[in-house]
N, C-alpha and C positions, 0 to 999 in steps of 0.2 A: 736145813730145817725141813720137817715132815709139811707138806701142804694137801687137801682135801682135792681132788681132782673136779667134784663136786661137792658143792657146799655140805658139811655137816648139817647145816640148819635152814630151815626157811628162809627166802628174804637172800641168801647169801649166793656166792657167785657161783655160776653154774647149778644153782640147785635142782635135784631131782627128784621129785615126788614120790617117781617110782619104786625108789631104793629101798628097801628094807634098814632102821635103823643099824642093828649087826653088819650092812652090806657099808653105810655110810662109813662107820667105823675103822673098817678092815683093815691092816695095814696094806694090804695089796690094792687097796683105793687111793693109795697116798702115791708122791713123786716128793723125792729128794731134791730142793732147790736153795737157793741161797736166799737168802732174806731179804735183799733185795730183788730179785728174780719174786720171789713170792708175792711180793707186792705188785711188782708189775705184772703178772698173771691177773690179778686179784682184780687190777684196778680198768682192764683191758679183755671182758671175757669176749668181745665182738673178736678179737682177735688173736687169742688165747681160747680158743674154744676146748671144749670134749675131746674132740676127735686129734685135734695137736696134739693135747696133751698124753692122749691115750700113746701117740705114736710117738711123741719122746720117750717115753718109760718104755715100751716093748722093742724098741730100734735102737736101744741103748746107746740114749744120746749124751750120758751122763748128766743128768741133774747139778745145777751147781757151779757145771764148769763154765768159766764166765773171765773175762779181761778187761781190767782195769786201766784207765789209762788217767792221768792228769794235765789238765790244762796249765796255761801260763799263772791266771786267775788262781788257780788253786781247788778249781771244783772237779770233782771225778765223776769220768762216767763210765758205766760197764753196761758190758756188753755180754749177750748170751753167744756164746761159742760153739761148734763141735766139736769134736776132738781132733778134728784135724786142722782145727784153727778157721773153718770159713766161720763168719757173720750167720747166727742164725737168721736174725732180722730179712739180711738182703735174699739170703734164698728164699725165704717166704715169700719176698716180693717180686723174684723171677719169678716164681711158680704159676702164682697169681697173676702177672701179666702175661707169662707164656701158657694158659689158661685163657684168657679172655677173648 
C-alpha cells in the first residue's frame, strides 16, 4: 500500500506545514509498504522518522519486504527486512548504539 512520508493532513504523523498541498500529494512523496509496516510507521514517528524514511525509498530498501514468522500460540509476527535478509530493526539499533 501507498503511505504518506508526511502526513497528508494536519494532526497526522510526520506532518509538514511546509509542504505545498500538490507537494503532500505527489506520488513521489509516498513509499511502498505493507499494511502492516504502514501502521507501524504510523504509530512510531520518534522512530520512523523523515529522514529513515526518505532513505528507505532512495537506497532502495524495497518497501514491503518483510518476514513472517509464527509462533507455537498461533500469533505472527513480521518483521521489516532488507533484501538481503538482515533485520531492519537490529541495524537501526547497532547504528544508534555505535553512534552514542
Amino acid at each position: 500500500m501507498a503511505a504518506h512520508i508526511t502526513a497528508a493532513w494536519a494532526g497526522g504523523p510526520r506532518y509538514d506545514p511546509d509542504l505545498l498541498p500538490e507537494e503532500r500529494t505527489n506520488p513521489s512523496h509516498g513509499i511502498w509498504l505493507c499494511q502492516n509496516c504502514a501502521k507501524l510507521i504510523d504509530n512510531d514517528i520518534v522512530r520512523f522518522g523523515i529522514e529513515l524514511l526518505l532513505k528507505w525509498k532512495y537506497t532502495q530498501l524495497a518497501p514491503g519486504v518483510h518476514r513472517s514468522t509464527k509462533s507455537a500460540d498461533g500469533s505472527v509476527a513480521t518483521e521489516a527486512v532488507r533484501p538481503n535478509g538482515n533485520n531492519l530493526e537490529e541495524e537501526e539499533i547497532k547504528k544508534k548504539t555505535e553512534n552514542a
